[in-house]
PDB file of N, CA, C and O in Angstrom:
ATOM      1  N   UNK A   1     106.053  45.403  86.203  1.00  0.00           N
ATOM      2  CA  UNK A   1     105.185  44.259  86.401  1.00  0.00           C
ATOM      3  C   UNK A   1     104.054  44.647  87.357  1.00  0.00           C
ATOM      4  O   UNK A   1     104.390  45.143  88.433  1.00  0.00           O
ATOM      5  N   UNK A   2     102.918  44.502  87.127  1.00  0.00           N
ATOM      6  CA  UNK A   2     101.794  44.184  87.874  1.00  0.00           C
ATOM      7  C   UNK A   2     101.470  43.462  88.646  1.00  0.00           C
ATOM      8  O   UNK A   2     101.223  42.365  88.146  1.00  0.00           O
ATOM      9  N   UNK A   3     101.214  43.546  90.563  1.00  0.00           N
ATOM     10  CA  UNK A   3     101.191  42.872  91.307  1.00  0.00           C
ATOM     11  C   UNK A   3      99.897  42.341  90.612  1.00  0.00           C
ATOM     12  O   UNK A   3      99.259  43.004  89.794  1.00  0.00           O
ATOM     13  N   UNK A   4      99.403  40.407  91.237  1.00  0.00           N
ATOM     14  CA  UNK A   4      99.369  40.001  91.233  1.00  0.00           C
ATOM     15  C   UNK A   4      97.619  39.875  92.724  1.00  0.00           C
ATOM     16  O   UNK A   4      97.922  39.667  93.898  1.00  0.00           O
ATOM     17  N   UNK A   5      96.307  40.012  92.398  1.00  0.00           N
ATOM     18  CA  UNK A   5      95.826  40.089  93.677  1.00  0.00           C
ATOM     19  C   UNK A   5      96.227  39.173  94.386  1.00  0.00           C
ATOM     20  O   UNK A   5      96.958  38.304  93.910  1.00  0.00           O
ATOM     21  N   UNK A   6      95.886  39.163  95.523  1.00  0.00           N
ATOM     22  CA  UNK A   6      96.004  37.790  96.642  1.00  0.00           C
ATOM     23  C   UNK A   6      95.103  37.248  96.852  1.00  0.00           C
ATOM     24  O   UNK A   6      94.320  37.623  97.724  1.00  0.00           O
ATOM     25  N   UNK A   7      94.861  35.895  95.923  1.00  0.00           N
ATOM     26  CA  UNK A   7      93.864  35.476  95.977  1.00  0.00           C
ATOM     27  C   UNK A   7      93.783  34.487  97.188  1.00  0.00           C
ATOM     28  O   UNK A   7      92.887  33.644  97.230  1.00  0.00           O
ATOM     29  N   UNK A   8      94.468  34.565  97.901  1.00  0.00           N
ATOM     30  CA  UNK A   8      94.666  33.548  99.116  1.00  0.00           C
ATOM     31  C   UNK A   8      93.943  34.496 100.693  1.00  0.00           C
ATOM     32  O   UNK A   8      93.899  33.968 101.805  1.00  0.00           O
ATOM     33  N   UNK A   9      93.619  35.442 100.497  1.00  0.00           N
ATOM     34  CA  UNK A   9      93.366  36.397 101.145  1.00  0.00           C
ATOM     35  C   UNK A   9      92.185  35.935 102.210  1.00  0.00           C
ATOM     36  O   UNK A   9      91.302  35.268 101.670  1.00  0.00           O
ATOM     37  N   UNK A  10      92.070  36.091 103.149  1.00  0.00           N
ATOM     38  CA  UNK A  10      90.768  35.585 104.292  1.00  0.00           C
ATOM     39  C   UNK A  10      90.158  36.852 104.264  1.00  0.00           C
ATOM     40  O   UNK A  10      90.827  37.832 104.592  1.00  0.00           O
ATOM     41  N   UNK A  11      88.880  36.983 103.889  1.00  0.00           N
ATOM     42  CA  UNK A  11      88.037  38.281 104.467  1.00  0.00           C
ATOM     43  C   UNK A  11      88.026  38.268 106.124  1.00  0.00           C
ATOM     44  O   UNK A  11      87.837  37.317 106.882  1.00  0.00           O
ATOM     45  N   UNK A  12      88.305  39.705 106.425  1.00  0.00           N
ATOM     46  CA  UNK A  12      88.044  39.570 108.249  1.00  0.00           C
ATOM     47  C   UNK A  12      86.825  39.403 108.853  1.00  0.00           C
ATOM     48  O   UNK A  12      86.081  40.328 108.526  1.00  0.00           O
ATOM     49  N   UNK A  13      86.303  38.623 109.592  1.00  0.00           N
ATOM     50  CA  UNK A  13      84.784  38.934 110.514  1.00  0.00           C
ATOM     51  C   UNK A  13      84.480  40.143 110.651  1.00  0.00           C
ATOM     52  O   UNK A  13      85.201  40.989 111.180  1.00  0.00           O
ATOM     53  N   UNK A  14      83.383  40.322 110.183  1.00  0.00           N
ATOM     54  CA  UNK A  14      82.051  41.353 109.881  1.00  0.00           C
ATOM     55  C   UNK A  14      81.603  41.160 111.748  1.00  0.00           C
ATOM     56  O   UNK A  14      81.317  40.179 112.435  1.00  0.00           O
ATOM     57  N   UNK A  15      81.721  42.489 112.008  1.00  0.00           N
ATOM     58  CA  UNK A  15      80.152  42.990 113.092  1.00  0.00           C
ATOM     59  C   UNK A  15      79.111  43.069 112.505  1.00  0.00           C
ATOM     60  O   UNK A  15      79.112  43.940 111.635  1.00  0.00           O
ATOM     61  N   UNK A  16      78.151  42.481 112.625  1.00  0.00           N
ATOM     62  CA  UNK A  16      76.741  42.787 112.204  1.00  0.00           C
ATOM     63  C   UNK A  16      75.585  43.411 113.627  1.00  0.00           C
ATOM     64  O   UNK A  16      75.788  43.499 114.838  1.00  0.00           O
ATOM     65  N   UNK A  17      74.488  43.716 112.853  1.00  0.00           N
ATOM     66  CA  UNK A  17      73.253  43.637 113.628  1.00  0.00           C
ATOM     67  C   UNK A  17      72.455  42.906 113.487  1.00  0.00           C
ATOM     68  O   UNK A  17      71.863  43.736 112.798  1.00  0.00           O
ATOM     69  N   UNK A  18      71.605  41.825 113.465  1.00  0.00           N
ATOM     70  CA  UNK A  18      70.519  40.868 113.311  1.00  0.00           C
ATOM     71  C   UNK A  18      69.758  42.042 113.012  1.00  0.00           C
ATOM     72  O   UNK A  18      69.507  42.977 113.771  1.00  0.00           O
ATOM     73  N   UNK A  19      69.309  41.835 111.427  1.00  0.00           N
ATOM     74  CA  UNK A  19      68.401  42.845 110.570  1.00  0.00           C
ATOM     75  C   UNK A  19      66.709  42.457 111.241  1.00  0.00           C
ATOM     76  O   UNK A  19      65.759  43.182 110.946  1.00  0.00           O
ATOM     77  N   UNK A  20      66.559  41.342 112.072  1.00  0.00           N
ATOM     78  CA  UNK A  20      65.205  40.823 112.989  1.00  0.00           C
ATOM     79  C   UNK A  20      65.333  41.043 114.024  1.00  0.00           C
ATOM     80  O   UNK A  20      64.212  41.081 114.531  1.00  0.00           O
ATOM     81  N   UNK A  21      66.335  41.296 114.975  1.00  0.00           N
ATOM     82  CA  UNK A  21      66.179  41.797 116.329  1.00  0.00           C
ATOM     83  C   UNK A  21      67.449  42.969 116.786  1.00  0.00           C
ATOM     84  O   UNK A  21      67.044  43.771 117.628  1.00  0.00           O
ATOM     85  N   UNK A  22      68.081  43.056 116.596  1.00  0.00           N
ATOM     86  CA  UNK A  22      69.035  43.944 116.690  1.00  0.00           C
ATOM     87  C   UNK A  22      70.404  43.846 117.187  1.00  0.00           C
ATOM     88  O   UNK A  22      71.389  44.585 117.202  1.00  0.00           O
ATOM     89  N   UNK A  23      70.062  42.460 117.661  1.00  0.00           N
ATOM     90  CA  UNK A  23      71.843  41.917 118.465  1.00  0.00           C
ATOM     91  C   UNK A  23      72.835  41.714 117.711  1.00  0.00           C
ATOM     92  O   UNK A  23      72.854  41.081 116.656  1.00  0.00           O
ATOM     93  N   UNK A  24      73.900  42.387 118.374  1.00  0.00           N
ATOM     94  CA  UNK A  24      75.069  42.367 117.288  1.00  0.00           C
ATOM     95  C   UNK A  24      75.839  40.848 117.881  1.00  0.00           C
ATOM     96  O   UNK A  24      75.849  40.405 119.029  1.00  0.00           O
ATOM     97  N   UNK A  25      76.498  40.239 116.532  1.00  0.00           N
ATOM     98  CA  UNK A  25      77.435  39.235 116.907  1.00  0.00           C
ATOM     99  C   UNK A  25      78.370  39.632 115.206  1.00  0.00           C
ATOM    100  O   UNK A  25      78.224  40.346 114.214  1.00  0.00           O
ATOM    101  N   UNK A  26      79.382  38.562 115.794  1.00  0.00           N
ATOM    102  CA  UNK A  26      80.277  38.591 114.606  1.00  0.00           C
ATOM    103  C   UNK A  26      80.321  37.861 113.366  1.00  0.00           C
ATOM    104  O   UNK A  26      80.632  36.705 113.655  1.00  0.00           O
ATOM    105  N   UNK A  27      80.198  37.953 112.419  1.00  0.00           N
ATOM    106  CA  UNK A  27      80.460  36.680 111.660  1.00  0.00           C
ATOM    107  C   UNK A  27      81.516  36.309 110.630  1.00  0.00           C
ATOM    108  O   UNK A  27      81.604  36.798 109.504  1.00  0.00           O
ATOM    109  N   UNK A  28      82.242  35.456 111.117  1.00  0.00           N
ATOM    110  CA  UNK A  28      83.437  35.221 110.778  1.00  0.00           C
ATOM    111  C   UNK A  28      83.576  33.942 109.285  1.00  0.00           C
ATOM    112  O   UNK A  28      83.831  32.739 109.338  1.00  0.00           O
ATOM    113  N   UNK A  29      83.230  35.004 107.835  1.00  0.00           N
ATOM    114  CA  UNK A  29      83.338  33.601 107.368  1.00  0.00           C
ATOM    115  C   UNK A  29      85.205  33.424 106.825  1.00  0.00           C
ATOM    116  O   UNK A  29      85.772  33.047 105.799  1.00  0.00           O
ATOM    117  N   UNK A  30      85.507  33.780 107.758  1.00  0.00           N
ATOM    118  CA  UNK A  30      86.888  33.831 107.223  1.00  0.00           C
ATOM    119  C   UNK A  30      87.665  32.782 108.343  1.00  0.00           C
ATOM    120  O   UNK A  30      88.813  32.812 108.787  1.00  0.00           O
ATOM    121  N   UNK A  31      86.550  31.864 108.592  1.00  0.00           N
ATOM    122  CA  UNK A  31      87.116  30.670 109.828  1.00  0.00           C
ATOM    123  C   UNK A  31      85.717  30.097 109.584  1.00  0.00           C
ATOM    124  O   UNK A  31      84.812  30.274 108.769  1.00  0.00           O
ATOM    125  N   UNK A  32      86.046  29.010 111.103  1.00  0.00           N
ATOM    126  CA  UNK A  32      84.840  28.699 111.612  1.00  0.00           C
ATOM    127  C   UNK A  32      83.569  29.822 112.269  1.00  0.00           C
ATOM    128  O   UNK A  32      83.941  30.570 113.174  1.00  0.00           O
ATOM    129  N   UNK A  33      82.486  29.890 111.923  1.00  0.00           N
ATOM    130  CA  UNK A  33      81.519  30.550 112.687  1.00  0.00           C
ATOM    131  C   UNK A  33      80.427  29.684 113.192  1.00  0.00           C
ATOM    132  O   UNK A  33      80.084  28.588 112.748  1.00  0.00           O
ATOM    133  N   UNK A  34      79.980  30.288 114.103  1.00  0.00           N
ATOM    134  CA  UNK A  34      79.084  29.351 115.174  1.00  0.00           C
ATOM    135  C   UNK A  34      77.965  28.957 114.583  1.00  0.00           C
ATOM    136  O   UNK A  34      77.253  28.034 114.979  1.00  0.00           O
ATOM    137  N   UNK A  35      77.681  29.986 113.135  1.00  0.00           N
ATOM    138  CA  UNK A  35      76.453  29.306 112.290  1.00  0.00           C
ATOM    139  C   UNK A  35      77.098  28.139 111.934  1.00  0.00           C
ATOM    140  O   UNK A  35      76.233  27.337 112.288  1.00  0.00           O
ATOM    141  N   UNK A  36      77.717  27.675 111.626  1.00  0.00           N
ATOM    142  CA  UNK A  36      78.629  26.612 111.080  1.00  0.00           C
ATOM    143  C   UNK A  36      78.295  25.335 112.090  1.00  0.00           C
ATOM    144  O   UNK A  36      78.330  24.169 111.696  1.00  0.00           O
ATOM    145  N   UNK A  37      78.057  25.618 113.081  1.00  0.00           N
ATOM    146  CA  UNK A  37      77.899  24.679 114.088  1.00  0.00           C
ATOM    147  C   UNK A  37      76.321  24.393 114.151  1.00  0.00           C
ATOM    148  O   UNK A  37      75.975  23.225 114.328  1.00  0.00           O
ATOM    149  N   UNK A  38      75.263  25.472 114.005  1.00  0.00           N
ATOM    150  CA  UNK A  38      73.973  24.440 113.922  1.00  0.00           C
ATOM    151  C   UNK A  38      73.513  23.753 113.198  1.00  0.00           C
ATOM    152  O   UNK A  38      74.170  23.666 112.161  1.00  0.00           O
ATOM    153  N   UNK A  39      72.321  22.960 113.238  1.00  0.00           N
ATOM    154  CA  UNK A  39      72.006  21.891 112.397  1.00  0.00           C
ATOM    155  C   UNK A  39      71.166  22.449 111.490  1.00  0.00           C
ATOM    156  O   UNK A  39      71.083  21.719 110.502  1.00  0.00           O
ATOM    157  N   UNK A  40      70.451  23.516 111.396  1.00  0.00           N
ATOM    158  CA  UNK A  40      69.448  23.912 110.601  1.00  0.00           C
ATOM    159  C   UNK A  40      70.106  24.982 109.603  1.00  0.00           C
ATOM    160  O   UNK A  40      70.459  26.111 109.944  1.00  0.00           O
ATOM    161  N   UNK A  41      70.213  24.434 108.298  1.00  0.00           N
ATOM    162  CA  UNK A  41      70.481  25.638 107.227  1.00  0.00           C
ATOM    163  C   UNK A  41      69.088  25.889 106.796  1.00  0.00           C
ATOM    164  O   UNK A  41      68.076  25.188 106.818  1.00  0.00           O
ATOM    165  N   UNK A  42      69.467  27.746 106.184  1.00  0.00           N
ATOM    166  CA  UNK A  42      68.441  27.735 105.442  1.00  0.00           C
ATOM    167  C   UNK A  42      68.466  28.289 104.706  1.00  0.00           C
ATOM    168  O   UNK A  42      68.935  29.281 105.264  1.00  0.00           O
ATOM    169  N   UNK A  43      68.273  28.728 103.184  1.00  0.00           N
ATOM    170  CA  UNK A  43      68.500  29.497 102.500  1.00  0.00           C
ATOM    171  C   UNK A  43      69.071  30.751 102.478  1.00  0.00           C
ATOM    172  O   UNK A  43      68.354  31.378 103.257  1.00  0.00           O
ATOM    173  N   UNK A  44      70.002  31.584 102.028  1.00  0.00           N
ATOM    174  CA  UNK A  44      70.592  32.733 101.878  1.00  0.00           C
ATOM    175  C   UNK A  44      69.212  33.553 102.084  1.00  0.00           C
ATOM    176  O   UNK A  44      68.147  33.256 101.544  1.00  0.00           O
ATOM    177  N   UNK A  45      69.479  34.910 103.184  1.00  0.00           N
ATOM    178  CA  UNK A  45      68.377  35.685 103.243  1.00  0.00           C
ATOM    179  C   UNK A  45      67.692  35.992 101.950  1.00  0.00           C
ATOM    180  O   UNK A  45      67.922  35.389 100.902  1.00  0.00           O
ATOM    181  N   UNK A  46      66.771  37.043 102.100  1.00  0.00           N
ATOM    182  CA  UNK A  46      66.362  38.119 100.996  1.00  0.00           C
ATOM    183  C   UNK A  46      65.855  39.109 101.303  1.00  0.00           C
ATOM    184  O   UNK A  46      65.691  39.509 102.455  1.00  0.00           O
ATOM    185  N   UNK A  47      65.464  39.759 100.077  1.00  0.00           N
ATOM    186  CA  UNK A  47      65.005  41.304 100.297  1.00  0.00           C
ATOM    187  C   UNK A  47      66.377  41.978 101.210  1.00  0.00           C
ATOM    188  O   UNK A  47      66.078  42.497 102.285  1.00  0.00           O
ATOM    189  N   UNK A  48      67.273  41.978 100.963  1.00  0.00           N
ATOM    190  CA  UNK A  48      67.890  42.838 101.249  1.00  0.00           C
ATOM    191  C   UNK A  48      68.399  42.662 102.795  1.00  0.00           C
ATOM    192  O   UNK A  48      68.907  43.720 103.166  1.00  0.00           O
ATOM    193  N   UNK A  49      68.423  41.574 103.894  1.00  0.00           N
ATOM    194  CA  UNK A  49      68.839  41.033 104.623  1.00  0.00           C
ATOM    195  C   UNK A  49      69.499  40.169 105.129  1.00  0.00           C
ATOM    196  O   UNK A  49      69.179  38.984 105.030  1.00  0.00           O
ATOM    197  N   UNK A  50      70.746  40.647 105.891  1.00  0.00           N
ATOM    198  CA  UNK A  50      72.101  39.638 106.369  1.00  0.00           C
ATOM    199  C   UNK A  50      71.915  38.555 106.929  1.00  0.00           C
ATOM    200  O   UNK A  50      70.964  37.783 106.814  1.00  0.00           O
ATOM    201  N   UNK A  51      72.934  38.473 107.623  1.00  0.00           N
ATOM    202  CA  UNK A  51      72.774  36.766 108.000  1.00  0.00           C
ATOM    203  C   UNK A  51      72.128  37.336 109.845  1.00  0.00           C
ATOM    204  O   UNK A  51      72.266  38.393 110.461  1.00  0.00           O
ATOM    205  N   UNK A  52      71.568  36.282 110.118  1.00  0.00           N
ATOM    206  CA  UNK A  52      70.993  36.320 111.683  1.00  0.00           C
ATOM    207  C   UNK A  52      71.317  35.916 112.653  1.00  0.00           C
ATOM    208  O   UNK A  52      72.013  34.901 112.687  1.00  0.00           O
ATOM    209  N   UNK A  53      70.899  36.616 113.878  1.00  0.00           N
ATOM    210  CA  UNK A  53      72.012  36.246 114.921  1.00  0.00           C
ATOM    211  C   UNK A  53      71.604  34.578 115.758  1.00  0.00           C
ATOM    212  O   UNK A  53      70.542  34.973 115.277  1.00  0.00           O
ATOM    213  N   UNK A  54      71.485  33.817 116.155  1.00  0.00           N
ATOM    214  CA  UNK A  54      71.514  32.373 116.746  1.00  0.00           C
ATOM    215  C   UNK A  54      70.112  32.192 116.990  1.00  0.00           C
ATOM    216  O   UNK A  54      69.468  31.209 116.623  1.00  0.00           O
ATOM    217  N   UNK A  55      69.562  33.397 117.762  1.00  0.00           N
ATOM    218  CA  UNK A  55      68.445  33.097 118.384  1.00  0.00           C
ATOM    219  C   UNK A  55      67.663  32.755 117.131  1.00  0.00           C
ATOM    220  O   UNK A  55      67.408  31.614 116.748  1.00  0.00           O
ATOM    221  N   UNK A  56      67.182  34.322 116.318  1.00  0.00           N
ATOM    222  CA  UNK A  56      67.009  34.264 115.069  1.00  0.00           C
ATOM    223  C   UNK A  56      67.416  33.436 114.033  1.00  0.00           C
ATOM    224  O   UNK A  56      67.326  33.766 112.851  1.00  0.00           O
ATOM    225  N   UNK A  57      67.742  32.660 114.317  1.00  0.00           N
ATOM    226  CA  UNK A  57      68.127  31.628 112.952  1.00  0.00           C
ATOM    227  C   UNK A  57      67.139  30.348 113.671  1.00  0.00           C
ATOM    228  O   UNK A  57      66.176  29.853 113.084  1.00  0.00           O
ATOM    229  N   UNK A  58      67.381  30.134 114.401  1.00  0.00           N
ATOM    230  CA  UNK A  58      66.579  28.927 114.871  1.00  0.00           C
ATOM    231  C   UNK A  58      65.325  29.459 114.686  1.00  0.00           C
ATOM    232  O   UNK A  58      64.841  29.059 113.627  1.00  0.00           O
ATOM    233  N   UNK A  59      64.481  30.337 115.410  1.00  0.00           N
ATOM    234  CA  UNK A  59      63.552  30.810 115.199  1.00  0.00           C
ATOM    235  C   UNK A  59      62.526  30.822 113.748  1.00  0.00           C
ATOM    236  O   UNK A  59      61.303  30.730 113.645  1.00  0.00           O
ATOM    237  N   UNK A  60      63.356  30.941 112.950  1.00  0.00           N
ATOM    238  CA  UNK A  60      63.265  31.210 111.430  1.00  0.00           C
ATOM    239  C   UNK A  60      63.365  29.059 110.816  1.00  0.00           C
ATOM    240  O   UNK A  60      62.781  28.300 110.044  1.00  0.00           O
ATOM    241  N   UNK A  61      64.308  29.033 111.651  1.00  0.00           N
ATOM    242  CA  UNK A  61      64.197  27.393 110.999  1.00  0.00           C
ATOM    243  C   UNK A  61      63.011  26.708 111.538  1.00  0.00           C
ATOM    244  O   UNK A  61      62.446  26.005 110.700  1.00  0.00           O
ATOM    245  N   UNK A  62      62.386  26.725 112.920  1.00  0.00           N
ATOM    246  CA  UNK A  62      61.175  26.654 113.262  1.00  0.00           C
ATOM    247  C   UNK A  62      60.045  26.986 112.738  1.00  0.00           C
ATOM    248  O   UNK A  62      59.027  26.296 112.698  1.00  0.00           O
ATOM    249  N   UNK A  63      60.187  27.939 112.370  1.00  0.00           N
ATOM    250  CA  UNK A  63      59.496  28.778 111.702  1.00  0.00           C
ATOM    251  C   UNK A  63      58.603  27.662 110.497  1.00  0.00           C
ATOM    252  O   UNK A  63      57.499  27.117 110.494  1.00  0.00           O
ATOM    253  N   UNK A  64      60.076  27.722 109.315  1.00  0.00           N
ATOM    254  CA  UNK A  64      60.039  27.225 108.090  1.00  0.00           C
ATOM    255  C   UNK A  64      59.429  25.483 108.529  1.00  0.00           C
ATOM    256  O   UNK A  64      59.001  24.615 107.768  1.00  0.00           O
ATOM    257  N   UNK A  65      59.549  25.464 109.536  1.00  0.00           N
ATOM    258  CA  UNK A  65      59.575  23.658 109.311  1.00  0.00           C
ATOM    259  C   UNK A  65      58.157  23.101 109.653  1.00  0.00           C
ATOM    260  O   UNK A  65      57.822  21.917 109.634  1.00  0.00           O
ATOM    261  N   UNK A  66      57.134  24.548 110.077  1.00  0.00           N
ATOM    262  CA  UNK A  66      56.028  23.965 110.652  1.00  0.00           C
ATOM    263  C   UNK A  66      55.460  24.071 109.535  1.00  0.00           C
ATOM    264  O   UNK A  66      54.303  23.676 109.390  1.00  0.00           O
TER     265      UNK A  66
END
């Protein structure tokens, strides 16, 4: 018999670098993450860039909103 994947499985939190400034934080989508906690979404990056670190995300939602 053939195991069976685990589809119940949590991916672990990623170290990243903020691909815009360079600070590393964690991002945990395998829980709560602190992006999870601000008010400003914004579209999934592009061109080939991760998710951003706090400062940078606000920055970018500022950004977009003017």
């Amino acid at each position: 018999m053939t195991p069976q994947p685990d589809r119940q499985r949590i991916p672990a939190a990623r170290r990243l670098a903020c691909p815009r400034c360079g600070t590393e934080f964690t991002c945990g989508l395998a829980g709560p993450c602190w992006c999870a906690e601000e008010s400003v979404r914004l579209p999934m990056p592009l061109d080939g860039e991760d998710c951003l670190c706090r400062d940078c995300l606000r920055k970018a939602a500022g950004d977009a909103s003017e």
